[in-house]
VMD Tcl script that draws the C-alpha trace (Angstrom):
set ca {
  {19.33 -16.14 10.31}
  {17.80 -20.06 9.99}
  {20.81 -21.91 8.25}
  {20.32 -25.03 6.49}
  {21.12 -27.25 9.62}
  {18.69 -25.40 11.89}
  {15.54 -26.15 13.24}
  {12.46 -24.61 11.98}
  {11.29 -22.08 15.07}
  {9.17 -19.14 14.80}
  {9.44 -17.26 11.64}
  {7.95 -14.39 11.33}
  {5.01 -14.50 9.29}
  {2.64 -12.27 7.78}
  {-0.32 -12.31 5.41}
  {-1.03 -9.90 2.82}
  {-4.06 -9.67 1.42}
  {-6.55 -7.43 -0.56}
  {-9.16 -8.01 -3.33}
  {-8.72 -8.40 -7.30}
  {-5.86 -5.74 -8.25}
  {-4.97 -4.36 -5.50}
  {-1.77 -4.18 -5.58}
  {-0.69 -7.38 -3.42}
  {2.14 -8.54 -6.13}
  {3.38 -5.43 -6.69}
  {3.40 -4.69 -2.52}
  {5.64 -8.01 -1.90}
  {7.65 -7.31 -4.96}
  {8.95 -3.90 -3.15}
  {9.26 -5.90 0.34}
  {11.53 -8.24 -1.28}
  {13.47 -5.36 -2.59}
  {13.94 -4.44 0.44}
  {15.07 -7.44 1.69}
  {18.12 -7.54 3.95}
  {21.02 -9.08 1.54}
  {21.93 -11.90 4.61}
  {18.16 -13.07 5.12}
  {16.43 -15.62 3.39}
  {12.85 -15.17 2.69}
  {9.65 -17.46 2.16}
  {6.76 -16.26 -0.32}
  {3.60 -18.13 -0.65}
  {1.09 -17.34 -3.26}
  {-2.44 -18.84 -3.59}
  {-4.38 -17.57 -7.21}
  {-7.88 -17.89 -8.25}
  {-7.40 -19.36 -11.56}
  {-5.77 -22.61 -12.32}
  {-2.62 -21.76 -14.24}
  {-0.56 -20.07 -11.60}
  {1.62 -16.85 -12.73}
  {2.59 -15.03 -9.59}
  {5.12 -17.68 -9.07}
  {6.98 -17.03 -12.39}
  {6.63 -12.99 -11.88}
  {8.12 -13.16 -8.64}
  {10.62 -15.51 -10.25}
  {11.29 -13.95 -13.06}
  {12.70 -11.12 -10.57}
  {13.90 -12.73 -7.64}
  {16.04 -15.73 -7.43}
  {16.76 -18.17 -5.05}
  {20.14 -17.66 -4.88}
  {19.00 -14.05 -3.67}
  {17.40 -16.03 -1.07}
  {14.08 -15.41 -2.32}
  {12.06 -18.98 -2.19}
  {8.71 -18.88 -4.26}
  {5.85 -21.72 -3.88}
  {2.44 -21.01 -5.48}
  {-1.05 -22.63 -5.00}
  {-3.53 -21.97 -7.51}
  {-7.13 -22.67 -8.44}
  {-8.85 -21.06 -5.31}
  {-8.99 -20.67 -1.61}
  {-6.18 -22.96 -0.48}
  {-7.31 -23.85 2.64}
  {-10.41 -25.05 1.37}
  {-9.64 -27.31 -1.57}
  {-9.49 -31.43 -1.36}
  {-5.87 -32.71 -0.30}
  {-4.86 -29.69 1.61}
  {-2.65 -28.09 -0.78}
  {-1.75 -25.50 1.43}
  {-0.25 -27.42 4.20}
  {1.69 -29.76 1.53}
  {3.33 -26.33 -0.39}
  {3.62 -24.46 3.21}
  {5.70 -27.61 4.71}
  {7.83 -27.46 1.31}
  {8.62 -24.19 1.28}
  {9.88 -24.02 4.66}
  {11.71 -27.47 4.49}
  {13.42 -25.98 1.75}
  {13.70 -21.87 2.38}
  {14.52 -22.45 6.09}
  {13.73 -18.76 6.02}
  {14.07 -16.01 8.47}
  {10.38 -14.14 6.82}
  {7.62 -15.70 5.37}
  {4.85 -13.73 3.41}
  {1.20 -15.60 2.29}
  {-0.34 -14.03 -0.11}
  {-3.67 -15.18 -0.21}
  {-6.03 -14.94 -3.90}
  {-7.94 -12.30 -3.53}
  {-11.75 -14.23 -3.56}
  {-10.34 -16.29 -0.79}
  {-10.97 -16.66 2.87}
  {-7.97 -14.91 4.65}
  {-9.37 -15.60 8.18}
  {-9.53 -19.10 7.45}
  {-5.60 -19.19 5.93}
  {-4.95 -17.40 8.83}
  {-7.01 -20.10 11.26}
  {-4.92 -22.35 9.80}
  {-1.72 -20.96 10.51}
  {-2.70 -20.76 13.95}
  {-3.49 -24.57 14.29}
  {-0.97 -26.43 17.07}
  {1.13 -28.34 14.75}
  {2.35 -24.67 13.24}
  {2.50 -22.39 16.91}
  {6.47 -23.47 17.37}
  {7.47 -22.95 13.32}
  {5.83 -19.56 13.19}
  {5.10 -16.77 14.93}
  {1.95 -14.74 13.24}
  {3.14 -11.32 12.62}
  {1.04 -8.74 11.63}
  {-1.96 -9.22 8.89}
  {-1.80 -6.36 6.51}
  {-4.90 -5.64 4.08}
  {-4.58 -3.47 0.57}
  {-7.58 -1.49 -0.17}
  {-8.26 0.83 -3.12}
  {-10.65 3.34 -1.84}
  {-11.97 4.33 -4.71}
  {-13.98 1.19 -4.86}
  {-16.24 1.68 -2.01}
  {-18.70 3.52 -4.76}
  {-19.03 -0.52 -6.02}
  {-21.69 -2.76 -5.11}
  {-19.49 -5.77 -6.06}
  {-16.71 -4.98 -3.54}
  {-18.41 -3.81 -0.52}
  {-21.60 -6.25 -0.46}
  {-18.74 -9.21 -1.42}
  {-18.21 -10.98 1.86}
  {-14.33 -11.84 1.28}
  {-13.72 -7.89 0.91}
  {-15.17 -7.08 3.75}
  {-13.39 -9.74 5.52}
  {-10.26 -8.30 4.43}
  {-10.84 -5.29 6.33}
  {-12.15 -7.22 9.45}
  {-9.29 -9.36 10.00}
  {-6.52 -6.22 9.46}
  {-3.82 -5.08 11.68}
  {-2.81 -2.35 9.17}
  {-4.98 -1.48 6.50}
  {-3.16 0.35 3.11}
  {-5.15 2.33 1.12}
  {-3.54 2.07 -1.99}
  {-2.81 3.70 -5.15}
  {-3.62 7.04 -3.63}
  {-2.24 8.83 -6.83}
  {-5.39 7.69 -8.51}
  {-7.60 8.80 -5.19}
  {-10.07 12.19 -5.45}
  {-9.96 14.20 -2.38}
  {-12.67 12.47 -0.26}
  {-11.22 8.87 -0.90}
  {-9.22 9.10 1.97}
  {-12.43 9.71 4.42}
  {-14.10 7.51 2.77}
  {-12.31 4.80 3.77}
  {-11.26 6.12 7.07}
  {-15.23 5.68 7.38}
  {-15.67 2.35 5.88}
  {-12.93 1.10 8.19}
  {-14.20 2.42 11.16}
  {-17.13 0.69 10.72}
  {-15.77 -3.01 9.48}
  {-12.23 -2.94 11.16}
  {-11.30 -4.21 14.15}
  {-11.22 -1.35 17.17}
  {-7.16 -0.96 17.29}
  {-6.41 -1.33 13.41}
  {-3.61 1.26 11.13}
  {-4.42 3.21 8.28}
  {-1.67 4.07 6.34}
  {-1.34 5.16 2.56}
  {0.99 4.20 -0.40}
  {1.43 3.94 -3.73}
  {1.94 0.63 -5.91}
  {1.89 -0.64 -2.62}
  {5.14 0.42 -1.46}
  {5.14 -0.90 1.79}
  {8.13 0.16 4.78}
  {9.03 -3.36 6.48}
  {9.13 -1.87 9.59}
  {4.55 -2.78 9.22}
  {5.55 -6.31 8.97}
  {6.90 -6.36 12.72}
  {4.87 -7.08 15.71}
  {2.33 -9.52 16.83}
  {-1.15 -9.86 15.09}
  {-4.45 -8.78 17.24}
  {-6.86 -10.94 15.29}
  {-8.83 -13.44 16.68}
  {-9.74 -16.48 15.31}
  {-13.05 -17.18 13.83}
  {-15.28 -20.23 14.07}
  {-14.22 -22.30 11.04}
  {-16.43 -21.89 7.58}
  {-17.42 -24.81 5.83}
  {-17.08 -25.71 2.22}
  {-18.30 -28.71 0.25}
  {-15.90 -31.00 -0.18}
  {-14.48 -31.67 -3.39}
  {-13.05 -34.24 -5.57}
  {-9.33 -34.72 -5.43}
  {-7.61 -32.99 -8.82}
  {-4.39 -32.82 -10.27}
  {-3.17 -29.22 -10.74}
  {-3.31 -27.99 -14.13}
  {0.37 -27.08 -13.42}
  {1.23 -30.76 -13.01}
  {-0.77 -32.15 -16.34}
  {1.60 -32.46 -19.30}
  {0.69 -29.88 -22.37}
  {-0.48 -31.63 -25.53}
  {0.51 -31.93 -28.95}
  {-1.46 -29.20 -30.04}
  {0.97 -27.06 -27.59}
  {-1.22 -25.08 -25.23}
  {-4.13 -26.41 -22.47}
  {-6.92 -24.02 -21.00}
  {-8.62 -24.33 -17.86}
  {-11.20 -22.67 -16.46}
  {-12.54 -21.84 -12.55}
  {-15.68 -20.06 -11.13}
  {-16.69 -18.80 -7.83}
  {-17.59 -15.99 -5.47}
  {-19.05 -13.94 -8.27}
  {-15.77 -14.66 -10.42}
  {-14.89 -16.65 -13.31}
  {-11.17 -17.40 -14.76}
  {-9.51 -19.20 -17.79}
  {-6.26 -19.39 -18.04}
  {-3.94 -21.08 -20.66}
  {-0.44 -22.74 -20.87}
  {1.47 -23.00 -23.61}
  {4.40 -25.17 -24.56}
  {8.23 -23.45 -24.29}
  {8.63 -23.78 -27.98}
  {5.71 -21.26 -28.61}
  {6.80 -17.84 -29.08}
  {4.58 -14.57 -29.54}
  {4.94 -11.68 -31.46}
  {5.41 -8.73 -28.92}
  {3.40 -6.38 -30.97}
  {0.75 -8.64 -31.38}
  {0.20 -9.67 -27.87}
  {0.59 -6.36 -26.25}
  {-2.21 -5.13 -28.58}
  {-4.43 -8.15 -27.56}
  {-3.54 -7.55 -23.96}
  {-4.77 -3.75 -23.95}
  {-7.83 -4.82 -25.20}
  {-8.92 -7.17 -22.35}
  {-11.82 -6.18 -20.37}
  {-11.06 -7.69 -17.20}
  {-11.05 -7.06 -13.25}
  {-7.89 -9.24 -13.58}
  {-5.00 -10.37 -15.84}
  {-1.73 -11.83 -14.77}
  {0.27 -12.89 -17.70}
  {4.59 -14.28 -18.60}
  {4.81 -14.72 -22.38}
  {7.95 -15.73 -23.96}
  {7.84 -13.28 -27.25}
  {10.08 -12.60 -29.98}
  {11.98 -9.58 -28.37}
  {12.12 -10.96 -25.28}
  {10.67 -12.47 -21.58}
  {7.85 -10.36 -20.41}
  {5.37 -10.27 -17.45}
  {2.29 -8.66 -17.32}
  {-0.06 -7.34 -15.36}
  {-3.35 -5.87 -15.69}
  {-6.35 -4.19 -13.84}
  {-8.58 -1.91 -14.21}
  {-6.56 1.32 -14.36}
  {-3.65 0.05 -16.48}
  {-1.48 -2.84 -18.31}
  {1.79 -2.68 -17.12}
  {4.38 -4.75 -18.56}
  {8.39 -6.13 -17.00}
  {11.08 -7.85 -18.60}
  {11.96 -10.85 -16.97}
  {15.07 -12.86 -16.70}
  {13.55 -16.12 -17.29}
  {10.41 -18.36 -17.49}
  {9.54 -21.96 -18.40}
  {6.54 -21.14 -20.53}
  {3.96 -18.78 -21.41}
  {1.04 -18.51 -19.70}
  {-1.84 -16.45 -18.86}
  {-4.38 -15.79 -16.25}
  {-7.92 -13.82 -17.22}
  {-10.40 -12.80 -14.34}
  {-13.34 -11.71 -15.01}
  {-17.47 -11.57 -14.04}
  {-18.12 -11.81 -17.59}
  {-15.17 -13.63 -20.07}
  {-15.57 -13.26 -23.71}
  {-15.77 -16.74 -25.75}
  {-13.06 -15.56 -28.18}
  {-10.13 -15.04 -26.51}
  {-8.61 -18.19 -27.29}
  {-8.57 -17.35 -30.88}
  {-6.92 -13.54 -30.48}
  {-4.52 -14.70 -28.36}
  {-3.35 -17.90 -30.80}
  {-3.43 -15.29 -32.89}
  {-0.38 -13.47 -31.12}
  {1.93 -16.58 -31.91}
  {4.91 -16.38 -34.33}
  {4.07 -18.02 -37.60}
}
mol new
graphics top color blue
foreach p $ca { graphics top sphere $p radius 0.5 }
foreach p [lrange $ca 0 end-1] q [lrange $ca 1 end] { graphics top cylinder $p $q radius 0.2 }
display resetview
């Protein structure tokens, strides 16, 4: 185990990635139950929208003192944005975690050969060692347009040491060959198929050297240097919204001052009525701390220890202009 006085050499390190609700959360969530009780372990989250939630989920469950270390990156593909967020949170989180495992969970509209590029870059070949790349797929969605003809899906699958088809309680009987199909044809020649449920994943897939090769870097358009929306102060009127857009995608998300507290009943209503590919949600409500999380075949809904506000996380193709006002509807009078 890396103790606090140790040099930084070689942790294991693998990404985990998948498209919009998936399962990726809920696969590191049983990995970190799993956890041995001596080891100290590294989890870095990129998100699509702005607000970031994953960190205060995986928080809300898993605590440092566990030896669970949590840094999140949101608003988009973070190898791509202006300042390099991703090197500044990776350096961070292992200055700080020292751990023996580190798990990148990449958003799931980003470009996971690129994080992984990046990984791979000389400053990083003596702190880790790039373990292998595993890639969540729900079969089912092969019948959609929108997933397979989406680049970043299909690079999932390309860049996989183990592909997971997941959720197969859900799956009809040809889902399976379906995707055993699909992946023979975008996978790479030597790649795993294996099948779970709310992505349980054994550890035992983490371990061994990643096959992929690294691509030619892409190229985005540089952007303007921005403060997170996680840094910026909330205002008097005790919430602030931002909103993203890109790869087909848009997002809004919302913060909302400690002080606010929802009505339970209220907000689980609003919550079941969201028509969304994506919502990731902690809300600090008059029975208690909750997390949420929602796709396209179900809400579900945890109680949490702990968070340090409310705030939600909508994805969507199409977002509906009055969501603001149902969900300030949801607060305690």
């Amino acid at each position: 185990m890396n103790s606090k006085n140790e040099t930084i050499r070689a942790v294991p390190t693998n990404i985990i990635t998948g498209f919009l609700g998936v399962g990726k959360t809920s696969a590191i969530l049983h990995l970190l139950k799993t956890k041995p009780s001596e080891e100290r372990w590294a989890v870095l989250v990129n998100e699509f929208g702005e607000v970031g939630i994953d960190g205060s989920l995986f928080e809300g469950q898993h605590s440092q003192e566990q030896g669970v270390f949590i840094r999140e990156v949101p608003g988009g593909c973070m190898c791509c944005a202006a300042g390099l967020p991703m090197q500044v949170a990776l350096n961070q989180l292992l200055a700080n975690a020292k751990p023996d495992r580190l798990l990148i969970e990449p958003t799931g509209l980003g470009h996971p050969k690129e994080v992984l590029e990046l990984l791979s870059a000389s400053h990083y070949q003596d702190v880790l060692s790039l373990q292998k790349t595993i890639t969540l797929v729900d079969a089912r969605k092969l019948s959609d347009s929108r997933y397979i003809e989406h680049d970043t899906f299909n690079q999932q699958i390309a860049m996989a040491d183990i592909i997971v088809g997941n959720k197969t309680d859900l799956y009809d009987s040809k889902d399976k060959a379906r995707l055993a199909a699909y992946i023979k044809q975008h996978s790479q020649p030597n790649v795993s198929i294996i099948f779970s449920q709310q992505g349980e994943i054994e550890p035992s897939q983490l371990e061994g050297k990643t096959s992929v090769r690294f691509p030619a870097s892409h190229h985005h358009h540089k952007t303007e240097e921005k403060s997170q929306l996680t840094d910026l102060p909330i205002p008097e009127c005790g919430f602030i919204k931002a909103v993203n857009e890109g790869e087909g995608f848009k997002s809004v998300g919302w913060r909302f001052s400690p002080d606010k507290v929802f009505n339970h009943s209220k907000l689980y209503t609003f919550l079941t009525g969201i028509d969304a590919e994506r919502m990731k949600a902690v809300f600090i409500t008059d029975e208690g701390v909750f997390g949420y999380n929602l796709t396209t075949d179900a809400l579900t809904e945890m109680e949490l220890d702990d968070c340090i506000e409310s705030r939600i996380e909508i994805i969507s193709a199409n977002l509906s202009g009055i969501l603001e006002a149902q969900l300030l509807n949801c607060l305690e009078d």
